[in-house]
Structure formats: structure tokens, C-alpha cells
C-alpha positions as CSV (number, residue, x, y, z in Angstrom):
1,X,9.4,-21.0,3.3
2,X,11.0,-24.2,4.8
3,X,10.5,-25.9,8.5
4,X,13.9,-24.8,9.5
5,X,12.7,-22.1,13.2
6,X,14.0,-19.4,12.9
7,X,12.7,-18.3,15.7
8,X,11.3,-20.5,19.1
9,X,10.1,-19.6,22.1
10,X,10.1,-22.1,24.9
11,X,8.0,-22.3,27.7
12,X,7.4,-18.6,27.9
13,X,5.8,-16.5,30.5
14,X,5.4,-12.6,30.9
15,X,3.9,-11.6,34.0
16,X,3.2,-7.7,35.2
17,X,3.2,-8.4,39.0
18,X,1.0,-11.4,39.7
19,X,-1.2,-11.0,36.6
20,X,0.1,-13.5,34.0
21,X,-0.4,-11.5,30.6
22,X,1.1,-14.3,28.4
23,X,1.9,-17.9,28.8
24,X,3.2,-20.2,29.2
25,X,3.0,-20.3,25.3
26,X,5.6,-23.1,23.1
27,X,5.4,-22.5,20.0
28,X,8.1,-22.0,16.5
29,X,8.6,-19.3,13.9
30,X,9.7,-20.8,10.5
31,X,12.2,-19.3,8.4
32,X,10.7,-17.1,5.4
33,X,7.1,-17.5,6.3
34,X,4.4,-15.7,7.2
35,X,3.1,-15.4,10.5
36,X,-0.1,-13.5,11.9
37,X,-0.7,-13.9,15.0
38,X,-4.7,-13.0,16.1
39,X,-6.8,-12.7,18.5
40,X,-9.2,-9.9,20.6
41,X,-7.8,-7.2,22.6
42,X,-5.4,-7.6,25.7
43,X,-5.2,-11.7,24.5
44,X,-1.3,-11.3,24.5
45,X,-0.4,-10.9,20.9
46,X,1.2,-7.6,21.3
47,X,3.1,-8.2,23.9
48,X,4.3,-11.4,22.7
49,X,5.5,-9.3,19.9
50,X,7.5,-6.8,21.7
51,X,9.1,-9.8,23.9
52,X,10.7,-11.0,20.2
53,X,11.6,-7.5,19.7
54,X,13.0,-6.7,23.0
55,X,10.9,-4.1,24.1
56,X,10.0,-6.8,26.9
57,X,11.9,-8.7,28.6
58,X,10.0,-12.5,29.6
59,X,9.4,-13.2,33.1
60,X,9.9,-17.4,32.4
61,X,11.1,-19.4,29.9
62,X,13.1,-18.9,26.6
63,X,13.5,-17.0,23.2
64,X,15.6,-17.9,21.0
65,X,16.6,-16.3,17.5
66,X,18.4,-18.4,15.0
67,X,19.5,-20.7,18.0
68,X,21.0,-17.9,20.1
69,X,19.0,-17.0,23.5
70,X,18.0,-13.3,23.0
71,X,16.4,-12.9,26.5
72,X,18.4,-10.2,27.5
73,X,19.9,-8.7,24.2
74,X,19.3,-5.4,24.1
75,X,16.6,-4.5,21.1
76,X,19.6,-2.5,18.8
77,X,21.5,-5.6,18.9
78,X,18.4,-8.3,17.6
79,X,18.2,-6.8,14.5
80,X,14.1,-7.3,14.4
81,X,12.8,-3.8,13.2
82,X,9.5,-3.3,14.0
83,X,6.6,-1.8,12.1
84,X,4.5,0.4,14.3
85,X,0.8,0.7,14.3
86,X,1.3,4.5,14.4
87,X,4.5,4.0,11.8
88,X,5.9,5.9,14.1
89,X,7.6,8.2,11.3
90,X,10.1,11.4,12.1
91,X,7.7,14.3,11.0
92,X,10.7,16.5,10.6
93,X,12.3,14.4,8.3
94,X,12.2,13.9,4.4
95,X,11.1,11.0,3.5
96,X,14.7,10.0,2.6
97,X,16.4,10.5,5.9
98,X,13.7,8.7,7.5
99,X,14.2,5.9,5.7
100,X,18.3,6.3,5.9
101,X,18.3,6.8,9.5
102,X,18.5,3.1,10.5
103,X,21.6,2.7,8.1
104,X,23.2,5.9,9.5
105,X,22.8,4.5,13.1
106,X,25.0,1.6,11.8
107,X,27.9,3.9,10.5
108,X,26.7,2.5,7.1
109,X,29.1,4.7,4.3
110,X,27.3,7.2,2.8
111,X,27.8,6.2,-0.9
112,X,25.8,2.8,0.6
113,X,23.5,4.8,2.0
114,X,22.1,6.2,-0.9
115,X,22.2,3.8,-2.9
116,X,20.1,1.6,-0.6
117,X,18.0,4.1,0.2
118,X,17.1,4.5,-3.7
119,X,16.8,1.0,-4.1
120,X,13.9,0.9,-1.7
121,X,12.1,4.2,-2.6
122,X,11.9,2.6,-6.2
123,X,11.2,-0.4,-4.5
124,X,8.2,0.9,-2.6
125,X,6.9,3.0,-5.5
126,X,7.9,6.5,-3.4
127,X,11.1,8.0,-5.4
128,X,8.9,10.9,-6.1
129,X,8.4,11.5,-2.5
130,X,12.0,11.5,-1.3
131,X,12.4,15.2,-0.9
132,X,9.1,15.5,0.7
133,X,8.3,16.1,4.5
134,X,6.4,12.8,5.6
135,X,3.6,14.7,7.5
136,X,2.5,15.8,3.4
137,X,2.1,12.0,2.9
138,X,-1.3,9.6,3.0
139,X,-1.5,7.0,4.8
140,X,-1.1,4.7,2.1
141,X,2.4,6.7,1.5
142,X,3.2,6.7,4.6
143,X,3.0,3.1,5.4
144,X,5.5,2.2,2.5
145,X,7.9,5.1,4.3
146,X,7.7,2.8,7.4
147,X,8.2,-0.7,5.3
148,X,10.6,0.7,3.5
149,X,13.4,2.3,6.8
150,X,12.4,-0.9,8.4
151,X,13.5,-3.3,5.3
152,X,16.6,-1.2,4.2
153,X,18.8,-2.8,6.4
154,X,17.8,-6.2,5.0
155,X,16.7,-8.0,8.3
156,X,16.0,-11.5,8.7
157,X,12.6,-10.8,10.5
158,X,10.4,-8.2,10.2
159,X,7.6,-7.7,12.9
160,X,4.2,-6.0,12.4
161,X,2.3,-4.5,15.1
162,X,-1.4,-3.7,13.4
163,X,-0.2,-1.6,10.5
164,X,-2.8,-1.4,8.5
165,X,-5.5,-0.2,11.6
166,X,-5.0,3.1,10.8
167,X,-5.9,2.5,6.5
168,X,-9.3,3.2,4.7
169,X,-10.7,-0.5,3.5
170,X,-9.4,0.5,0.2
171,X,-6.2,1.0,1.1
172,X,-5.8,-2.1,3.5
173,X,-6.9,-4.4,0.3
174,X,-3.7,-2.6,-1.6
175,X,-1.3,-2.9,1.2
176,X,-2.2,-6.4,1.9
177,X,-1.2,-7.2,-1.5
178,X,2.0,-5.3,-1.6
179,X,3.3,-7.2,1.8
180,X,2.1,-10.2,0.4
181,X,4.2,-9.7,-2.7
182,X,7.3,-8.0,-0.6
183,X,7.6,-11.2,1.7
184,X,7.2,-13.7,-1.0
185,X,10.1,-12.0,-3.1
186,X,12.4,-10.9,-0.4
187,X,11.5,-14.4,1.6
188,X,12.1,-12.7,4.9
189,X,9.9,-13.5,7.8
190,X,7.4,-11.4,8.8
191,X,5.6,-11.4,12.2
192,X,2.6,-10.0,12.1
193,X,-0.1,-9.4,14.9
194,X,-3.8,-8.2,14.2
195,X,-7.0,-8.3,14.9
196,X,-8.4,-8.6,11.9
197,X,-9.5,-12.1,10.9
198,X,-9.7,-11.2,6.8
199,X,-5.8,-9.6,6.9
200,X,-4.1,-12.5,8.5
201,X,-6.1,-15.2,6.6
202,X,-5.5,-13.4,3.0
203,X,-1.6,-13.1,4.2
204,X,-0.3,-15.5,6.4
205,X,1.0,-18.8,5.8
206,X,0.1,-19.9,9.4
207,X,-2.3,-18.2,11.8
208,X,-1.6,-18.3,15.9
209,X,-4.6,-17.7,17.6
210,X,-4.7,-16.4,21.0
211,X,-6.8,-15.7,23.9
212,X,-6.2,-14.7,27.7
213,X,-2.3,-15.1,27.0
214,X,-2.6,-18.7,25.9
215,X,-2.5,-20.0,22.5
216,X,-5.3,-21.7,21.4
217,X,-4.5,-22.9,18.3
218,X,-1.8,-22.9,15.2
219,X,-2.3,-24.0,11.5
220,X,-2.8,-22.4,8.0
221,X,-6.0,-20.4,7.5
222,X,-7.6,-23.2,6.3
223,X,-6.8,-25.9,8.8
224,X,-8.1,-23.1,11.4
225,X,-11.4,-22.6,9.5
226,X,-12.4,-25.3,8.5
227,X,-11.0,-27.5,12.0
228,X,-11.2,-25.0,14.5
229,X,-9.8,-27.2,17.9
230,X,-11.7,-25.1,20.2
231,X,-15.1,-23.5,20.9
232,X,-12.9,-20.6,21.3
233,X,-11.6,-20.6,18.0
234,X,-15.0,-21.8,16.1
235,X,-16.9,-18.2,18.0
236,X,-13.6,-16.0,17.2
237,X,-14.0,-16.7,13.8
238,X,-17.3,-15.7,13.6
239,X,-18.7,-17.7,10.9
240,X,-19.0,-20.1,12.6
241,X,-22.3,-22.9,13.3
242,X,-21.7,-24.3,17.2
243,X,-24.1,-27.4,18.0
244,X,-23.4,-28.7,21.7
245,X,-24.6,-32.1,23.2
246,X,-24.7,-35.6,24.0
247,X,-23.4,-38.7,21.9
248,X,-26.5,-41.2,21.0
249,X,-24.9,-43.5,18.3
250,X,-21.7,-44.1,16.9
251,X,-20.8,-46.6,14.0
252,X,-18.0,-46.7,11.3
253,X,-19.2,-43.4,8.9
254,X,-20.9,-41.1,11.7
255,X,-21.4,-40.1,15.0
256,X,-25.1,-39.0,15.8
257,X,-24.9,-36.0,18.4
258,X,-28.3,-35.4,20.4
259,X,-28.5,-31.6,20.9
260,X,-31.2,-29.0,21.6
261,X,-32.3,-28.6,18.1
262,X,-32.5,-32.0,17.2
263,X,-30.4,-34.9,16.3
264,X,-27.8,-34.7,13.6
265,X,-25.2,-37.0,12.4
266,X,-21.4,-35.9,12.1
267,X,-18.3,-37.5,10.3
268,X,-16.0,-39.2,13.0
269,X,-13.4,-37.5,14.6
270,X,-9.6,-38.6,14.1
271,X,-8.6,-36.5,16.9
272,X,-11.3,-37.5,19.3
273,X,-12.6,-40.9,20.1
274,X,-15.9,-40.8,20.7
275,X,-18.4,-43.4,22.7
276,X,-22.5,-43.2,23.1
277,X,-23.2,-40.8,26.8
278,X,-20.3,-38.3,25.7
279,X,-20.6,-34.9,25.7
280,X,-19.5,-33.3,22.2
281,X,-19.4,-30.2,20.6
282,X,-19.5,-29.8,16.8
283,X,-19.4,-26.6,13.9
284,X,-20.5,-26.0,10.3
285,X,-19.3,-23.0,8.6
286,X,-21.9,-21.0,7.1
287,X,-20.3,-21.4,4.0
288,X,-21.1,-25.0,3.9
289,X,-25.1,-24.6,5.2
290,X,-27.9,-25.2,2.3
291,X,-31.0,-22.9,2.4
292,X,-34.0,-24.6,0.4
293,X,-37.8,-23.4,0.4
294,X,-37.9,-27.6,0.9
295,X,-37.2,-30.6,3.2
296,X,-33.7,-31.6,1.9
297,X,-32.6,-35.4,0.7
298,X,-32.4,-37.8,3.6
299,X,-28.5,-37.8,3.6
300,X,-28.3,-34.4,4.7
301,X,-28.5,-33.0,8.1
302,X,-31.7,-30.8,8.7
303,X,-33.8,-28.3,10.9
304,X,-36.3,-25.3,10.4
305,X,-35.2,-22.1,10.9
306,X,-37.0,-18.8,11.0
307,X,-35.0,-15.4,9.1
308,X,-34.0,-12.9,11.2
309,X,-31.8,-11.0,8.9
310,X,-29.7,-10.4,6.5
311,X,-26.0,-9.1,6.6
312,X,-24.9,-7.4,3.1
313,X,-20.9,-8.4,2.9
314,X,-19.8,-7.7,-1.0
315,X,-20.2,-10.7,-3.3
316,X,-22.1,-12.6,-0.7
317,X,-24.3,-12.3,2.1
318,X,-24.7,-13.9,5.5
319,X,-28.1,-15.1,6.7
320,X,-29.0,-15.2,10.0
321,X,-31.8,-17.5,11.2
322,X,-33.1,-18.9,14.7
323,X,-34.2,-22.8,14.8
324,X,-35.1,-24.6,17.7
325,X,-34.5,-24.0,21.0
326,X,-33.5,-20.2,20.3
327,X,-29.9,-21.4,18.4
328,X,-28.7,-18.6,16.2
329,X,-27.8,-20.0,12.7
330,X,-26.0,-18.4,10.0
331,X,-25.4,-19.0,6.3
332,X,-23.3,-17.7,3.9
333,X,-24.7,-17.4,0.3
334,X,-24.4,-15.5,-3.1
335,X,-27.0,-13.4,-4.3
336,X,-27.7,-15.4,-7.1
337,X,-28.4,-18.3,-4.6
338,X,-30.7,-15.7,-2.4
339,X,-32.7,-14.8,-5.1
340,X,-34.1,-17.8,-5.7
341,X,-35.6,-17.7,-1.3
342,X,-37.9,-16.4,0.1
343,X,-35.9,-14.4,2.7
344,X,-38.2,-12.0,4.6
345,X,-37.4,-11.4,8.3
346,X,-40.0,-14.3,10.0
347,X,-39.7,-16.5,7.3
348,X,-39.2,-20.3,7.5
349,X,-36.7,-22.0,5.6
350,X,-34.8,-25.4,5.8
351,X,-31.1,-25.5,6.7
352,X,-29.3,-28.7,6.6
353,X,-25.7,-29.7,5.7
354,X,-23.6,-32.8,4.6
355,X,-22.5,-35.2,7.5
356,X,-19.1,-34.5,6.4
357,X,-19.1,-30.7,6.4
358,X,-19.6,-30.7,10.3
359,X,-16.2,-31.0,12.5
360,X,-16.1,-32.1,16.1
361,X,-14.3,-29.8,18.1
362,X,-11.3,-31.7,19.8
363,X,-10.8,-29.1,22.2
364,X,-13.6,-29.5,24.0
């Protein structure tokens, strides 16, 4: 990946009548990275999408593709091949001629053809499929039919509309490794929208996160989760601790932030300034929250919260817990940590965190 754009759109807008379903949104696409872009349904990060691919057209602004305004080139001429979340696949064709009918559209030779189309069969582990109709395929096949007519013409770009909805969680862990491993060999860009927080995180070199047509924020995964800028961002991720309330000291190591449940101290903000009277709004993960059976050290930040429950998730599991003034609380622990609590729904338990592992939202 470098920080050359490959891509940039500028000052765009997509409106359906007088309802504003994107924008305006600034924002670059690098060359040979990873993109996901995220967030809930109808936010805009499809149809931001099909604006790069040219299935819309934008009501405002720019798109450009390797410096060349692509507003209104027609979608066989952008050479940005889409995967579909229905991998829209010919069902009466082999698996071969669905993967050679992008290069036979292009009056590609037919000694290239094949050869091509071999190259990616072996590529996507499916030479024993060619011959077969793709309606006899799983899913899992399937989905490397679609990567593979879509990468055959060796593209630039490659944009990925939820293709993995349609997987068992089994197969999304596999194909999130194999597109990992295809973009980092091939070093082509990928584009790819979801909704899932765990797919673009485990993926993407940078994450866009959207909401009511409007970016909200842009970084790597873990710029995003551990700074989230907005309130937005810190509930969307889910994982999230939100503390909201009013400045009542500030010196050089913390800022002391008066809230509902109690008065806890939080490393300074670099982003945001902050003075005593101000309101401010600050997360922990629940990664970085301490459960004890005890009052914790007096460095730490602390409350009493009671269990509610307990949310099985693999290797770990997340706590939730309900301290003062109703706030909902959740931690994230292993078992081997949960074993040692007393973690019966109505128990009480401490919860407290390091200064430093609390982030004031700039966004807010």
C-alpha cells in the first residue's frame, strides 16, 4: 500500500429528489489498500459504492479515478468490477464461461482466454469445478467463482458489496482469510462495504465509518477503536463504555470529568482543549475494564456495579453490569479471569480502569 489516491472523491453529494442519501462526503482511496467502509443500514455505504462503480451517477461534487473525472463514464468503461452480495453468477453457465465472460466481452483471444481463465481457477482452488454448472456449487464455491470472473481481467480496483452476508460463520472466517491473502499478493485495491464490524476490522487497512450519509470517521481499526471521534462511532462499535458530563478539574496529567456515576479522572485530550464548566464526553473499551471482588488501588478509576449478565463470545466473554444512576457497563474478559468472580446475575463487583485507558471523544 502507499499514500499515492487512487481514487478521490470531492465534495460529493447523491440526492433522490430532495432526500440527501449521501454527502457531502471528502474523502481518498489509496492505491493497493484495503478499504471497508461500515456502518448500519441505509447510512450510504452502498450507494457510495455503486457511485465509484457507475451504477450511480452523483448529484454534486467529484469522483475521480487515477486523476481522471469518472462522473459520467459509463460503468463498462471504469474498469471497477464489482462483487455482488448475491454474486450474481450465470446459473446456466459452467463455471468456466462464467468466469471467461468478462474477457470475452473484451474481444480477449481465445488462446488468452483460457489460459487466464486456468490461471485463476488454480488460483482460487476451483479447477475441479470448471466443467460444472455453478448452481451445483456451495456458497463457499461459489464466492471464489465471483472473485475469480471479477479479478481475471486484472483490474486496478475491485469493489465488494457484502459478500460474505450470504456465508455460514465458518465459511466467512475462511473467505476473510483468502481475500486478505489475494489483496496483499495481487496489491490491488479493494473496496469493500459491510456491516459487519469483525470482517472489516480483521481485513481492512483503513475503516470509513458512516451514518445518515455522512462520514463520521476514517482511520485503521485500531485508531477507530481505541479513539473513536464521535459518540456515534464509540455506540456503533458496541464495545464500547460512554461516560457523559461536566469538567471539575483539569491539571497537567488528567482531566477529572463529574458525571452521573461519579467522578473519574481521564488522560488529557490532544484533540480537545478542555477547561473546568465544560461539557465532555469520554469511553473505555470493555477490553480495558478490571473486575475485582475488591476496591481497586487508588490510581485507578472506580464504581460498583451490579451483574446483569453474561454474553458467551468464544475465547472471551462480555459482562454486562449496571452502576449508578442506571449506566449500563460492559467488560470483556477471559474465562480464566471469570473464574476467579463471583459473577451471578445481582451480584456486586468493582469496575475501575486506568486514567489512561479512557479517551475523550473529540467529536462531541
Amino acid at each position: 500500500m502507499t499514500n499515492t489516491p487512487l481514487v478521490v472523491f470531492e465534495n460529493v453529494v447523491k440526492r433522490y429528489g430532495t432526500f440527501s442519501a449521501v454527502g457531502p462526503i471528502d474523502f481518498e482511496i489509496r492505491k493497493g489498500e484495503f478499504l471497508a467502509i461500515m456502518g448500519s443500514s441505509g447510512c450510504g455505504k452502498t450507494t457510495t459504492l455503486r457511485m465509484l462503480a457507475g451504477l450511480e451517477a452523483p448529484s454534486d461534487g467529484e469522483i475521480r479515478l487515477a486523476g481522471k473525472r469518472i462522473n459520467d463514464l459509463p460503468t463498462w468503461q471504469r474498469d471497477t468490477p464489482m462483487v455482488w452480495q448475491s454474486l450474481a453468477l450465470f446459473p446456466f453457465l459452467t463455471v468456466r464461461e462464467n468466469v471467461e465472460f468478462s474477457l470475452r466481452m473484451r474481444g480477449i483471444a481465445k488462446a488468452e482466454r483460457q489460459q487466464r481463465v486456468d490461471k485463476w481457477l488454480e488460483r482460487m482452488q476451483i479447477t475441479e469445478f470448471a466443467e460444472r454448472n455453478v448452481a451445483h456449487l456451495s456458497g463457499g464455491q461459489r464466492q471464489r467463482v465471483a472473485l475469480a470472473r471479477s479479478l481475471v481481467t486484472e483490474p486496478e480496483i475491485l469493489l465488494l458489496d457484502e459478500p460474505l452476508s450470504a456465508l455460514d460463520a465458518h465459511l466467512k472466517v475462511r473467505m476473510q482469510t483468502v481475500l486478505s491473502n489475494l489483496q496483499r499478493e495481487l496489491g490491488i485495491t479493494f473496496v469493500y462495504v459491510t456491516h459487519s464490524q469483525s470482517e472489516a476490522f480483521s481485513m481492512a487497512d483503513r475503516v470509513v465509518i458512516m451514518s445518515r450519509g455522512r462520514i463520521e470517521q476514517i482511520g485503521n481499526p485500531q485508531e477507530i477503536y481505541r479513539a473513536p471521534r464521535t459518540r456515534f462511532v464509540a455506540e456503533f462499535l458496541g464495545s464500547s463504555n460512554i461516560f457523559a458530563g461536566n469538567v471539575s478539574g483539569v491539571d497537567s496529567t488528567s482531566v477529572r470529568i463529574s458525571t452521573p456515576s461519579g467522578e473519574f479522572d481521564v488522560a488529557p485530550s490532544q484533540a480537545k482543549p478542555l477547561s473546568k464548566g465544560d461539557k465532555a464526553t469520554f469511553v473505555v473499551s470493555g477490553d480495558r475494564v478490571n473486575l475485582s471482588n475488591r476496591p481497586p488501588s487508588n490510581d485507578y478509576n472506580r464504581l460498583e456495579a451490579s451483574v446483569v449478565g453474561e454474553e458467551f463470545v468464544g475465547a472471551t466473554a462480555v459482562i454486562h453490569l449496571e452502576g449508578m444512576a442506571q449506566i449500563e457497563i460492559k467488560a470483556q474478559k477471559s474465562h480464566d479471569e471469570l473464574d476467579q468472580l463471583n459473577l451471578e446475575p445481582g451480584a456486586k463487583v468493582w469496575v475501575s480502569w486506568r486514567p489512561d485507558a479512557a479517551h475523550i471523544l473529540p467529536g462531541e
